[in-house]
ZAMARGU-4260 file (C-alpha; in steps of 0.2 Angstrom, whole numbers, plus 5000, padded with zeros to 4 digits):
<rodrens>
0) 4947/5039/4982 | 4952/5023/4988 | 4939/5013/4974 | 4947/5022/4962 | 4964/5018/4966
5) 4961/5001/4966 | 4951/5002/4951 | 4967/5009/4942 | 4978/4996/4948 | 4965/4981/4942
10) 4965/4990/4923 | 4985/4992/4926 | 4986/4972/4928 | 4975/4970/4914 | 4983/4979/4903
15) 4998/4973/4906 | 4993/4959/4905 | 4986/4963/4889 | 5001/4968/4882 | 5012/4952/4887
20) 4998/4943/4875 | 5002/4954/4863 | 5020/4951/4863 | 5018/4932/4862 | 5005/4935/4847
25) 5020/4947/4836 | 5032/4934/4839 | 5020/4918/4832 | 5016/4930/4818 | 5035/4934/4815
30) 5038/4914/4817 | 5050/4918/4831 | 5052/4909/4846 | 5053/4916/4864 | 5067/4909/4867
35) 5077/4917/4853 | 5088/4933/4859 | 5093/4945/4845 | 5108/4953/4845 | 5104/4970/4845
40) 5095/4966/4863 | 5113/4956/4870 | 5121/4972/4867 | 5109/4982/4875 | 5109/4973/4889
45) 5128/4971/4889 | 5130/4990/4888 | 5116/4991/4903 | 5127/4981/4914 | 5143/4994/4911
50) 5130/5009/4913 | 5123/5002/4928 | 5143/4997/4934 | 5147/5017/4931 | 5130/5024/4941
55) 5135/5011/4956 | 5153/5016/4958 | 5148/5034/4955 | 5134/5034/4969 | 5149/5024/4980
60) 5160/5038/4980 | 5148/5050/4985 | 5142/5042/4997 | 5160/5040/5004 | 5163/5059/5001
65) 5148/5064/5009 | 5150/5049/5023 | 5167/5044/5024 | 5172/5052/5040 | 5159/5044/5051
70) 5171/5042/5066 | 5171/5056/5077 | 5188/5064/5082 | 5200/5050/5090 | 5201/5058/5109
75) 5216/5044/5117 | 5233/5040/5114 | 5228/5023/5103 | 5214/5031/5096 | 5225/5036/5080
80) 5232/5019/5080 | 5215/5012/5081 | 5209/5022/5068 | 5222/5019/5054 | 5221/5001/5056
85) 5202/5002/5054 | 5207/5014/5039 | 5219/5001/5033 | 5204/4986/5032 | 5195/4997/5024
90) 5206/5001/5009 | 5208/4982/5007 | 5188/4980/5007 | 5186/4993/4995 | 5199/4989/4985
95) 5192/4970/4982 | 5176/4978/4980 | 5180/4987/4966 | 5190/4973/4957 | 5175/4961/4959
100) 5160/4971/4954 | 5171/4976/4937 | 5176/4960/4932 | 5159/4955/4937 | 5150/4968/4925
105) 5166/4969/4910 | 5163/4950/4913 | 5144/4953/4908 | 5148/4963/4895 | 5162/4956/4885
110) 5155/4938/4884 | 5137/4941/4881 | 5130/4928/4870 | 5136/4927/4852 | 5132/4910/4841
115) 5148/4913/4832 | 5156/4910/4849 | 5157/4892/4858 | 5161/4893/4877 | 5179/4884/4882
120) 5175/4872/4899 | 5188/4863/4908 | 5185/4856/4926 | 5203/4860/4934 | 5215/4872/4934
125) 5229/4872/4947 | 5234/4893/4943 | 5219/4897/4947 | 5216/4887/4964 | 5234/4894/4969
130) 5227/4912/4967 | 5213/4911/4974 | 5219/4903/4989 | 5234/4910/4992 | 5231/4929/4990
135) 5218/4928/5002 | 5227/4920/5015 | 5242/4932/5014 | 5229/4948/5014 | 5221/4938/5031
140) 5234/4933/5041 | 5244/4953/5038 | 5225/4958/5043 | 5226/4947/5059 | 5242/4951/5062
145) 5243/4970/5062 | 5225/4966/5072 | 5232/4957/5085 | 5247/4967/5087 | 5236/4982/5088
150) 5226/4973/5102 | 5240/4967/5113 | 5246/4985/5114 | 5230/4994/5120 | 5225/4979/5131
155) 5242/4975/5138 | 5250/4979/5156 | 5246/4997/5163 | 5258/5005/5168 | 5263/5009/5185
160) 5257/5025/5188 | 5242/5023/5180 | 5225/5027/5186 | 5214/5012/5191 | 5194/5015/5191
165) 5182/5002/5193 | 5167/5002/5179 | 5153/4991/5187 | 5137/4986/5174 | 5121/4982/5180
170) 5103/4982/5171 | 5102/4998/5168 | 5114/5007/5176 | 5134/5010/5178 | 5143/5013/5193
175) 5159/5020/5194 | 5175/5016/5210 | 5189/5025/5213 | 5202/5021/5226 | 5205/5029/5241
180) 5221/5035/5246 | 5227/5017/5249 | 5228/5016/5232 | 5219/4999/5234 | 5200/4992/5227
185) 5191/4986/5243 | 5189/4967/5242 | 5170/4966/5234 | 5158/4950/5235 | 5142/4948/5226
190) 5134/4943/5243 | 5134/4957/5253 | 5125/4969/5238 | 5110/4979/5246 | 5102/4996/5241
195) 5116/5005/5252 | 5129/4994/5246 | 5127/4993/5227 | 5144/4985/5222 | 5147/4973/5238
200) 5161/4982/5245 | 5167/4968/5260 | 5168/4977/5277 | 5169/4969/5294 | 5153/4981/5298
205) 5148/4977/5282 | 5147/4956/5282 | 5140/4959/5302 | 5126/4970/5294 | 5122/4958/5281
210) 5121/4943/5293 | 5110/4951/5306 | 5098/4957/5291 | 5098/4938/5284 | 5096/4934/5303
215) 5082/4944/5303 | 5074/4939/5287 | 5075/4921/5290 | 5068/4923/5308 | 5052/4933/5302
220) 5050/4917/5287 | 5052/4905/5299 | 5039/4914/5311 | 5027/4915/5299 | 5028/4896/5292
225) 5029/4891/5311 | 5011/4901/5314 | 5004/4894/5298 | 4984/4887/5303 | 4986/4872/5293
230) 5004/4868/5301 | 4998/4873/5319 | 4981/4861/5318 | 4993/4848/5310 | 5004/4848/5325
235) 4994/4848/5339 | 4986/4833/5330 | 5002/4826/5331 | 5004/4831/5350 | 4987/4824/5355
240) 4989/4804/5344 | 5005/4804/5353 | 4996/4808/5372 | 4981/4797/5367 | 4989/4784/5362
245) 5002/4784/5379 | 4984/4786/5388 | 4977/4770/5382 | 4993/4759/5386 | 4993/4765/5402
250) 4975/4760/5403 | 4978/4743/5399 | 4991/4739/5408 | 4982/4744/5427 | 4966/4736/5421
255) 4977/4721/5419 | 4987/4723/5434 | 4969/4725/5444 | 4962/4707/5437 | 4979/4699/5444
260) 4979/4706/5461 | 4961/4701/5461 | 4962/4683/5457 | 4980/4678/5464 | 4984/4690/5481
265) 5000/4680/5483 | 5007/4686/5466 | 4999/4706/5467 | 5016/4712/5472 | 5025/4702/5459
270) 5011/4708/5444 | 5013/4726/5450 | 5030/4727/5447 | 5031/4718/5431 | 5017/4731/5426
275) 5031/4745/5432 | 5044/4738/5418 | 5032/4736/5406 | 5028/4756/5407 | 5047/4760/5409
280) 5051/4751/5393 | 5035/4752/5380 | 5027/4769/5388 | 5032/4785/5390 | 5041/4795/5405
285) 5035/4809/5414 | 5046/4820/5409 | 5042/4816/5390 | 5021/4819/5396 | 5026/4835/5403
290) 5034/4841/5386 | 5021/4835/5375 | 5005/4845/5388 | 5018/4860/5388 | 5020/4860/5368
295) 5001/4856/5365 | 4997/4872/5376 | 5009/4882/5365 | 5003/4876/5351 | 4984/4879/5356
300) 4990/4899/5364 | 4999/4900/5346 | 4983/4894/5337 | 4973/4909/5346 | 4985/4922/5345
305) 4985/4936/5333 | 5000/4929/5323 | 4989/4915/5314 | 4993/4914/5295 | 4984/4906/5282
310) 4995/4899/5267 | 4991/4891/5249 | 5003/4875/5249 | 5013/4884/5236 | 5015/4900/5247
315) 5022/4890/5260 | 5031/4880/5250 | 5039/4898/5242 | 5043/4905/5257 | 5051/4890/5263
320) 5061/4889/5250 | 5067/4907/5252 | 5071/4901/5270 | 5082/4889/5261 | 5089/4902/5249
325) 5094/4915/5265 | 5103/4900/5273 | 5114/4896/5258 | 5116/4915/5257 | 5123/4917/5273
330) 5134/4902/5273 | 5143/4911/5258 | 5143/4927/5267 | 5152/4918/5283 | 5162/4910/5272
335) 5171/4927/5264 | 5190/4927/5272 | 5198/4941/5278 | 5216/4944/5269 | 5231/4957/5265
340) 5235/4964/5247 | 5251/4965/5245 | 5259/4978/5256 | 5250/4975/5271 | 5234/4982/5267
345) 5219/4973/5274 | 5207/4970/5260 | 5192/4972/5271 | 5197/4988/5276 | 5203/4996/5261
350) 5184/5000/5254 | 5181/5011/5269 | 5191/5026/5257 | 5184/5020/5240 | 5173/5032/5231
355) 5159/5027/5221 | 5151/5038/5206 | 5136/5040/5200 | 5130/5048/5184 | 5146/5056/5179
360) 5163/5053/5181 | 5181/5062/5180 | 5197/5057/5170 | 5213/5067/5169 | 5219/5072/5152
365) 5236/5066/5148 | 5237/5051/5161 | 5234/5032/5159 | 5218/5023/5165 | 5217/5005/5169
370) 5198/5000/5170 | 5194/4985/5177 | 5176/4980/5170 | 5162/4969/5181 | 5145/4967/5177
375) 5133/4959/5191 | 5118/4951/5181 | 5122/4948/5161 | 5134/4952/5149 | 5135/4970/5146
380) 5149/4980/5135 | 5156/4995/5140 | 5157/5007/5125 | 5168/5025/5125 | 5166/5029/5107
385) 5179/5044/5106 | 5194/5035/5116 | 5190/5020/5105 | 5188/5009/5119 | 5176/4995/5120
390) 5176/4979/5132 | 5161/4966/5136 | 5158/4967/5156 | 5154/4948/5160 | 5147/4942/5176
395) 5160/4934/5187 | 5175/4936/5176 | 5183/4953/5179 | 5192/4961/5160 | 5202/4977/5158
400) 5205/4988/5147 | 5218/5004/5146 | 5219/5021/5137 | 5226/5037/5140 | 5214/5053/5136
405) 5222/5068/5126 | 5209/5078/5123 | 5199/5087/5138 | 5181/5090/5137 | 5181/5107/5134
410) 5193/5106/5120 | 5183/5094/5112 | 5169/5106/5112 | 5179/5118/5103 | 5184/5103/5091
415) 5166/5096/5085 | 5159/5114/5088 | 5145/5110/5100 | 5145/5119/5117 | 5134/5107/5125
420) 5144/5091/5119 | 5151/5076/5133 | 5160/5061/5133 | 5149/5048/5137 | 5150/5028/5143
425) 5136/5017/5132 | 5131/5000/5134 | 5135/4992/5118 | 5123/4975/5122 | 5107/4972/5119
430) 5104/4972/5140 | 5085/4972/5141 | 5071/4983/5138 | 5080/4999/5144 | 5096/4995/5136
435) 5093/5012/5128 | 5096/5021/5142 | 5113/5014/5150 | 5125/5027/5149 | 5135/5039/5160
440) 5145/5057/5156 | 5162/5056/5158 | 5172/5074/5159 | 5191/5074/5155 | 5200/5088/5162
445) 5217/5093/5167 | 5227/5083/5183 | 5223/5097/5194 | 5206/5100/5191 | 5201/5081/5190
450) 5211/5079/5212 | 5201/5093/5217 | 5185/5086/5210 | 5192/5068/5217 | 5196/5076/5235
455) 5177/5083/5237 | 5169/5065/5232 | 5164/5056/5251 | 5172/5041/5254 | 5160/5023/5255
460) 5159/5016/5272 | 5147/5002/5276 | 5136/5014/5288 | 5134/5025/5277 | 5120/5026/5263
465) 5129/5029/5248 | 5112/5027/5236 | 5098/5040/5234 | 5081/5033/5241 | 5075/5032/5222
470) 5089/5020/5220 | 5088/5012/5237 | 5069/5007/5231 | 5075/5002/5213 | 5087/4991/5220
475) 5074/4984/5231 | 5062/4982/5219 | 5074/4973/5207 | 5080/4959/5222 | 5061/4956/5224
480) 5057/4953/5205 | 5072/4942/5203 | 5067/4932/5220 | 5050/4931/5212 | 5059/4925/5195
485) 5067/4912/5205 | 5051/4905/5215
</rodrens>
């Protein structure tokens, strides 16, 4: 089947082909030159341009009948603002597109070619320059200007009252923060984030845990480098030059000090304490001796013991690099001040009542929410596509965004006809290989409904695991890969 498929494109080609020698053959034997264009065919090809013209803007509205409404329903207060400036830039798109492509084709049409007609050329014309210049610019800057005006209101100032939650972006995952009934965000640093501790929250149990882990983590390295074979032989090495060569001075001076008192007995007492300032100022003390025997046996008891490691250079060299990693670490974490927000409140103690969300998270219908965006490892964009709400989540530079939802969850149901329909929180940045699967449900129900959900969320505290082992050992696994990416 295949053969003969190929068979028929071959004679297809062929005959084409064929048929193209054909063509140049009629027009020798006509005396007409290839070049020579009828006018029967400029028409045709003039009226195929308005033909074509009509099928395309046909097909175009279709498409915009069938397609047009490809937002889904507007579900916060500026969504309907939002939308109509979105409709307005669209009307002013369409509307250029449709006075472009028709001067584009008519254009094709009305000055096809005609030997009775010679073209007009002139190299400048000020009219037109002003037209093309200045109608533009109008129609941008009232673009940019509704645009920015548009912005400033649905990213300016939240209002007192508002609700403040904390939308935290990590590959692949979201975490949501609520504050606790001090109305405060606990301070959060990047240094103190473990499995148990996913966003960082700074408590005084919290930066004592994290010290006494690095304490411990630095200890067990340092262990292992110290009980390195290679670095143990090398030391005692060391130990024993350093003995040897203090034996052999010694040596030399009462071998010298021998011969004197045997040739001159007058002098011996005289050669004998010159030999004793000798020693005091070239050799080495007793004190010193007794250090260097005591740290040779360690070394030697160390060299037998069951602790004994072996290490490629570049292990060791890794690990004592991780040794100089934990260090920094810790410096920043001791380095983390305690201070009062405004009011009194102590931020290291105003993350003990903040809740942290998982998986889903509540929003009350009919009230403003302030979110305040963070993103620990790369730039991630927080998408709500029905509250038509999107912000970039940028490591190290908090952003904010407000919105107020007016349409719950179940309501919305009922709007779009699906029983099984949510609001959702995507990631609208290409993250990484799971970027797919970063989103979290959001539920919008009524004030009462979202405090009685609120009041039976627990509260972080630092002792307190707030992670499920699954994410305790992906949280885990993804310090290890990014320690690995650093060595």
């Amino acid at each position: 089947m295949k053969l003969i498929t190929l068979l028929v494109v071959i004679a297809g080609v062929i005959a084409l082909a064929q048929l193209a020698k054909v063509g140049q053959l009629t027009s020798l034997i006509r005396n007409k030159r290839e070049e020579d264009i009828s006018a029967a065919d400029t028409r045709l090809n003039g009226g195929l341009f308005v033909a074509f013209m009509v099928a395309f803007y046909a097909s175009f509205i279709w498409l915009i009948i069938r397609y047009g409404d490809y937002n889904p329903p507007a579900a916060s207060a500026h969504g309907e603002t939002y939308d109509t400036l979105m409709n307005f830039n669209m009307y002013i798109i369409m509307a250029v597109f449709f006075l472009v492509n028709t001067a584009l084709f008519m254009f094709a049409n009305k000055y096809r070619q005609d030997p009775n007609r010679k073209a007009k050329f002139f190299a400048h014309d000020n009219r037109l320059e002003l037209i093309w210049t200045v109608i533009p610019s109008i129609v941008l800057a009232v673009i940019i200007i509704y645009g920015l005006r548009t912005w400033n209101e649905m990213t300016g100032e939240a209002s007192e009252d508002a609700l403040r939650v904390e939308v935290y972006s990590k590959q692949f995952d979201w975490t949501v923060r609520y504050p606790g009934a001090d109305g405060e965000f606990g301070l959060a640093n990047y240094n103190l984030i473990t499995p148990t501790n996913p966003l960082g929250i700074v408590t005084a149990d919290g930066v004592s845990g994290a010290l006494e882990e690095i304490e411990s983590q630095i200890a067990a390295l340092e262990s292992e480098l110290a009980h390195e074979r290679g670095t143990l032989l090398a030391q005692i090495e060391e130990v024993e030059a350093e003995l040897h060569a203090s034996h052999d001075h010694d040596h030399g001076h009462v071998d010298h000090g021998h011969d004197d008192h045997a040739g001159h007995d007058d002098h011996a007492h005289d050669d004998h304490a010159g030999h004793d300032d000798h020693g005091d100022h070239h050799g080495m003390s007793a004190e010193r001796m007794a250090m260097l025997e005591a740290r040779l046996h360690e070394l030697e008891h160390m060299l037998e013991g069951p602790d004994v490691v072996v290490l490629s250079n570049a292990a060791a060299e890794a690990k004592a690099g991780k040794v100089h990693r934990l260090k920094r670490h810790r410096q920043r974490i001791m380095e983390v001040k305690p201070f009062d927000y405004e009011g009194g409140v102590a931020a290291w103690e105003a993350g003990a009542d903040d809740k942290i969300m998982k998986g889903e998270f509540h929003l009350p219908v009919g009230r403003e929410v302030e979110f305040v965006f963070r993103s620990r490892d790369v730039i991630h964009s927080a998408y709500m596509p029905h509250f038509r709400a999107q912000m970039n989540t940028v490591p190290g530079v908090p952003t904010r965004f407000k919105m107020t939802p007016t349409i719950t969850t179940d309501s919305m149901r009922t709007v779009v006809n699906d029983p099984d329909f949510d609001y959702v929180l995507l990631c609208n940045k290409v993250c990484g290989a799971a970027h797919f699967n970063m989103q979290m449900k959001m539920v919008v129900e009524s004030e009462e409904s979202y405090k009685a959900w609120l009041e039976s969320q627990e509260e972080f505290l630092a002792d307190k695991e707030v992670a499920t082992e699954s994410d305790a050992r992906a949280e885990a696994a993804n310090i290890e890969n990014n320690e690995s990416a650093t060595l």
